[in-house]
Backbone as CSV, one residue per row, in Angstrom:
resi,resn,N_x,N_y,N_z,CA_x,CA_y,CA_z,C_x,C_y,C_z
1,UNK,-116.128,115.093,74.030,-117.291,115.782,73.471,-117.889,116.796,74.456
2,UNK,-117.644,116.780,75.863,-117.514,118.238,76.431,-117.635,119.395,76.127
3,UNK,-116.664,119.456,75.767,-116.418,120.854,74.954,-117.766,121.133,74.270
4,UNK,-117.963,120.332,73.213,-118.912,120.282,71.858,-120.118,120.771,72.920
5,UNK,-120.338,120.189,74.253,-121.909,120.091,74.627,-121.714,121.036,75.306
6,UNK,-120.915,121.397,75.967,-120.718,123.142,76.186,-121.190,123.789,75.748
7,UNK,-120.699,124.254,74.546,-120.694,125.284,73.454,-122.388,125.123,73.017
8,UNK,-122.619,124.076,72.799,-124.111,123.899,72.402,-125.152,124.477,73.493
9,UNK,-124.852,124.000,74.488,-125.823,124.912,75.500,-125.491,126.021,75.738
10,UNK,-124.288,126.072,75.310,-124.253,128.003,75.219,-125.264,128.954,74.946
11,UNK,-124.986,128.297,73.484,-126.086,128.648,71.832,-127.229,128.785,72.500
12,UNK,-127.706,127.694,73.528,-129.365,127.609,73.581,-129.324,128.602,74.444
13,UNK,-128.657,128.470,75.567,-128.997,129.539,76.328,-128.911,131.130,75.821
14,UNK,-127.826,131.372,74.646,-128.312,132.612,74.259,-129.621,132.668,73.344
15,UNK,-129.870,131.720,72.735,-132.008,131.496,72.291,-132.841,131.623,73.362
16,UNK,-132.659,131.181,74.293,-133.321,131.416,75.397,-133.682,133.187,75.973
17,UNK,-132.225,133.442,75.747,-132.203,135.353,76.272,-132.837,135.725,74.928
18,UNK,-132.169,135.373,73.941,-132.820,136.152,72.795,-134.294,136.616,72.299
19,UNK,-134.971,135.207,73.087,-136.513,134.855,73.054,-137.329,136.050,74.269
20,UNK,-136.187,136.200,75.485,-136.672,136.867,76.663,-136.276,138.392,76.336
21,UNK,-135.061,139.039,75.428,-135.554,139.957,75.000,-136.841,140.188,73.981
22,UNK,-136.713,139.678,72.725,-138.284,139.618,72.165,-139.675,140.023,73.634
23,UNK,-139.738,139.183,74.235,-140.646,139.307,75.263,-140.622,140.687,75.887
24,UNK,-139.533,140.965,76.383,-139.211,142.620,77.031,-139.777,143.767,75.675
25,UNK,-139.723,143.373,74.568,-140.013,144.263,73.923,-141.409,144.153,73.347
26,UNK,-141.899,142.749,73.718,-143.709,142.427,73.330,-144.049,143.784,74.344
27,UNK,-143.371,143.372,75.613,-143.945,144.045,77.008,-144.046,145.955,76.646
28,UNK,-142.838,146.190,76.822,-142.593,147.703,76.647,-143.358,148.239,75.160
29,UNK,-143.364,147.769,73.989,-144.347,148.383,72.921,-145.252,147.945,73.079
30,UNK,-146.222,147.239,73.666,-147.756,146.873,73.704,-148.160,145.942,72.644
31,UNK,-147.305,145.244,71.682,-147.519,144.361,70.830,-148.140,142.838,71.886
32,UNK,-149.466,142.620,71.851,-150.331,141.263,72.584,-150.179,140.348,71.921
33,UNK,-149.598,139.335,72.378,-150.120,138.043,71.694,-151.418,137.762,71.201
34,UNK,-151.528,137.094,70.469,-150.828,136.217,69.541,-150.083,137.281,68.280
35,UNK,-150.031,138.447,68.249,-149.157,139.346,67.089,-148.332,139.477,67.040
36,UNK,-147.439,139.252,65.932,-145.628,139.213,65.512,-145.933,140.737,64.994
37,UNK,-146.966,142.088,65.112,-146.095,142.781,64.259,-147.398,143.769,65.033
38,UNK,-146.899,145.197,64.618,-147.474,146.543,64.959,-146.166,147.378,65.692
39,UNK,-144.996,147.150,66.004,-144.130,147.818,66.457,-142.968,147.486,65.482
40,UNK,-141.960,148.252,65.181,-141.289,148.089,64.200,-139.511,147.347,64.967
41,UNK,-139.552,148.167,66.075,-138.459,147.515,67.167,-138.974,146.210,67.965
42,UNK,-140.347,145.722,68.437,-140.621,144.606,68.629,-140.415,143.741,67.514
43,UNK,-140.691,144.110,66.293,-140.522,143.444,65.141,-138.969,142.554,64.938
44,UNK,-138.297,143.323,64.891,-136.550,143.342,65.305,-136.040,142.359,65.734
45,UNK,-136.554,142.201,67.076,-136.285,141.217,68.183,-136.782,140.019,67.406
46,UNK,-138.262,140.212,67.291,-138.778,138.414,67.333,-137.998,137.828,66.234
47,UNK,-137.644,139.004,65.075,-136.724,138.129,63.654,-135.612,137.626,64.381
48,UNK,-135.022,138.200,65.382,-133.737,138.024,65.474,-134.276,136.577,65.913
49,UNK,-134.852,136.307,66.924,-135.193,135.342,67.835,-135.682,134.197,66.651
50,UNK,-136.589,134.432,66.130,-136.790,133.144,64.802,-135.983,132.784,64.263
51,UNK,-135.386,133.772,63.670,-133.755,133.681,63.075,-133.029,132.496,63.536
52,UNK,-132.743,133.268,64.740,-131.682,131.884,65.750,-132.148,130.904,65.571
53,UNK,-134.074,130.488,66.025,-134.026,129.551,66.566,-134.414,128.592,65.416
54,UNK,-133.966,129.250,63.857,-133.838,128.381,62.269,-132.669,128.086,62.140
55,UNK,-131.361,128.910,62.565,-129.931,128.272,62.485,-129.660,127.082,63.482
56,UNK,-130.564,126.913,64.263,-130.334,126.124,65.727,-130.675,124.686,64.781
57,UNK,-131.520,125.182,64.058,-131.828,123.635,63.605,-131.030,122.823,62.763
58,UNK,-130.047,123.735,62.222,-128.979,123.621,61.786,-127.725,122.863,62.427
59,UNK,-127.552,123.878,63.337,-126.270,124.246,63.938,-126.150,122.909,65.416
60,UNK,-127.570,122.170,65.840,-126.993,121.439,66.729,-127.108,120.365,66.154
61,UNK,-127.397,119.446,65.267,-127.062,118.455,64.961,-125.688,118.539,64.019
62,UNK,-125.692,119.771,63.431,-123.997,119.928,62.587,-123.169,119.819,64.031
63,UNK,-123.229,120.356,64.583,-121.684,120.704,65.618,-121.760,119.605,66.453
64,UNK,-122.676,118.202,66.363,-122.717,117.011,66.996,-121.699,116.048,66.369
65,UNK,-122.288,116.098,64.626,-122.089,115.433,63.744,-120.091,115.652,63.832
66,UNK,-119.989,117.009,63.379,-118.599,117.591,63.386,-117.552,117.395,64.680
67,UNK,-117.987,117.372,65.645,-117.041,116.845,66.831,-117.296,114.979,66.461
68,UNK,-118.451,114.909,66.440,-117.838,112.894,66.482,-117.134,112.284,65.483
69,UNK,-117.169,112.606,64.097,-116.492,112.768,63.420,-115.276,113.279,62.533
70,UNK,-114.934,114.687,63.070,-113.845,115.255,62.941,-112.954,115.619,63.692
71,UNK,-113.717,116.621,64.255,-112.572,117.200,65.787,-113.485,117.934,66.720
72,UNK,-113.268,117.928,67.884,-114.227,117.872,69.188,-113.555,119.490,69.272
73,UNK,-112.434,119.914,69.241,-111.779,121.412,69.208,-112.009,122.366,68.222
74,UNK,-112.080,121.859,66.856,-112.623,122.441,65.791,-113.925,122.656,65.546
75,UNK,-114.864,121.684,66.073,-116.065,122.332,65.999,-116.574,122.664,67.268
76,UNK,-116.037,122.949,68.487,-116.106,123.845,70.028,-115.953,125.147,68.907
77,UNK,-114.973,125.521,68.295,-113.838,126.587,67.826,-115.599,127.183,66.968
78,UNK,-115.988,126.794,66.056,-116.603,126.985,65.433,-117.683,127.837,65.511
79,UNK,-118.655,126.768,66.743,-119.581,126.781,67.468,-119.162,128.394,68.469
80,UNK,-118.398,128.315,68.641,-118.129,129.883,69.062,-118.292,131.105,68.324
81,UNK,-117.524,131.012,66.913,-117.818,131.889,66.195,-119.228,131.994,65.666
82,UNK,-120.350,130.898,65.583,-121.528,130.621,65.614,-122.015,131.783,66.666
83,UNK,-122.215,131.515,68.143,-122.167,132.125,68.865,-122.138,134.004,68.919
84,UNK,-120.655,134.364,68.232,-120.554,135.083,68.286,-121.232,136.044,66.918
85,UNK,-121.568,134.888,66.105,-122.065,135.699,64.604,-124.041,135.869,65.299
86,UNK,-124.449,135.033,66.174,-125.323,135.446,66.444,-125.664,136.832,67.338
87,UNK,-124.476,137.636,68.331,-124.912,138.305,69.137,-124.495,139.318,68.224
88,UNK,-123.694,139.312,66.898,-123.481,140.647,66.343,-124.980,140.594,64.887
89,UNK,-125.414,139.365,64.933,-126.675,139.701,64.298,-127.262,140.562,64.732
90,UNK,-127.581,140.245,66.060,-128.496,140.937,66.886,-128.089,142.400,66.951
91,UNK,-127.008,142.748,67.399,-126.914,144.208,67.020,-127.223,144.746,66.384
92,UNK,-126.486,144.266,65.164,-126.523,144.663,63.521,-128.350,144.489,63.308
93,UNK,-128.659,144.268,63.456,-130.389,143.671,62.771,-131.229,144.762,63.683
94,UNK,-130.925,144.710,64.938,-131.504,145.792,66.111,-131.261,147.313,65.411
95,UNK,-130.617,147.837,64.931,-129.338,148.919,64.755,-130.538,149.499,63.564
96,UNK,-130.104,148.191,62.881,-130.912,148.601,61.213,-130.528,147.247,60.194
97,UNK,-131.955,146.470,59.949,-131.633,145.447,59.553,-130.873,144.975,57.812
98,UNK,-130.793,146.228,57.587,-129.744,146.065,56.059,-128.382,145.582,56.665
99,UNK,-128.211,145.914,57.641,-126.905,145.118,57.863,-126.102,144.612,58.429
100,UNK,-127.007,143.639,58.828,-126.995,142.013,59.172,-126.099,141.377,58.550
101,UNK,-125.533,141.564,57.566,-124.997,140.868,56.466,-123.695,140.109,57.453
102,UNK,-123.186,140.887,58.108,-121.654,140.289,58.988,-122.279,139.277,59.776
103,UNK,-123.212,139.495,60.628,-123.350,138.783,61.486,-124.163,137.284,61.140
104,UNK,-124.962,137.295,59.885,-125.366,136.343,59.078,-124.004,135.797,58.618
105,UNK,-123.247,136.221,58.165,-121.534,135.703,57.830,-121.279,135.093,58.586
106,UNK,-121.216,135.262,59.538,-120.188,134.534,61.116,-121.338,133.326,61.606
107,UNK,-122.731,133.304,61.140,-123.579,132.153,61.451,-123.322,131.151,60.395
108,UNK,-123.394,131.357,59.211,-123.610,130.749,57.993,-122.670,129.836,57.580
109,UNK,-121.608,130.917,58.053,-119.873,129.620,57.940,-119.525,128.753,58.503
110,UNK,-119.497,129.130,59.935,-119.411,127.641,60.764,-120.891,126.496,60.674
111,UNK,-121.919,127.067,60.425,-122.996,125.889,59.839,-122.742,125.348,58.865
112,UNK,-122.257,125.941,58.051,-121.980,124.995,56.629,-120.611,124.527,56.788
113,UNK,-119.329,125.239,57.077,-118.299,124.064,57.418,-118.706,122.376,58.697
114,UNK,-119.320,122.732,59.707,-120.057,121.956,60.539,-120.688,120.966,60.047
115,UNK,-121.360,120.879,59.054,-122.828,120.430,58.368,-122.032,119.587,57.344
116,UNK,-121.361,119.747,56.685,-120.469,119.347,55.406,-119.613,118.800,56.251
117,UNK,-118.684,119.437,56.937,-117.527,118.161,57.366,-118.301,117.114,58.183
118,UNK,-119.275,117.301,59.041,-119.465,116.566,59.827,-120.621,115.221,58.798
119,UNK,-121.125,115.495,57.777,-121.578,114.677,56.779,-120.482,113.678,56.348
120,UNK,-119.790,114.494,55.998,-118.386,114.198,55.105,-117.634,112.836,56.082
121,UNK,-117.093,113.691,57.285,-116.690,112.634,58.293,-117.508,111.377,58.570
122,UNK,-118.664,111.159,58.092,-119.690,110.262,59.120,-119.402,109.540,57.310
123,UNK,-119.356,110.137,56.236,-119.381,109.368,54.938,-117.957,108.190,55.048
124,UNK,-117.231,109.058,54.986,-115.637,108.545,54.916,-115.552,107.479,56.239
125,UNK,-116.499,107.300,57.745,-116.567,105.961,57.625,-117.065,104.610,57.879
126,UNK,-117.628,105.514,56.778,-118.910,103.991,55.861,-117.861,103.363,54.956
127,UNK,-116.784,103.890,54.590,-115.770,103.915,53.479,-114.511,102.917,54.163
């Protein structure tokens, strides 16, 4: 399960940067706390950053569930493309947020294959 807890602190640690860009961009447009909004590129960031940190809630108990139950390589494998559907969100959403659509793709799939097999696996054995 290595692997699996790897890959998972990957994830966080790119929530972590993701959260510290948001911040770089509170800083540089003048958007003060406590406000999510008055800059349209600060805006950007913090979605991206909420974003993540709503698939996270997802994505680390699925890719727990899915390595103890299925395969510890298949959902590392996954959890990558996870990974990687998040940093092309971020582009894509930064860029111009109509289209996000890929990089929401590459999050959405490995959460729901993750989430379902790793249900599935933990069903089959109760069975």
């Amino acid at each position: 399960m290595e692997l699996v807890y790897v890959v998972m602190g990957c994830a966080l640690l790119q929530f972590f940067a993701f959260g510290m860009l948001a911040g770089v961009q509170r800083m540089k447009t003048g958007v003060e706390a406590p406000a999510i909004s008055g800059n349209d590129i600060f805006e950007r960031y913090f979605r991206v950053h909420y974003n993540t940190m709503e698939q996270l809630v997802i994505f680390v108990p699925a890719i727990y569930l899915y390595g103890t139950y299925i395969s510890v390589n298949w959902a590392a494998g996954l959890g990558v493309v996870f990974i990687i559907g998040r940093f092309v969100y971020l582009k894509m959403y930064i860029a111009n947020p109509k289209k996000r659509g890929i990089g929401f793709g590459l999050t959405m799939v490995p959460n729901t294959i993750l989430l379902l097999g790793g249900i599935g696996g933990a069903a089959a054995r109760l069975l």
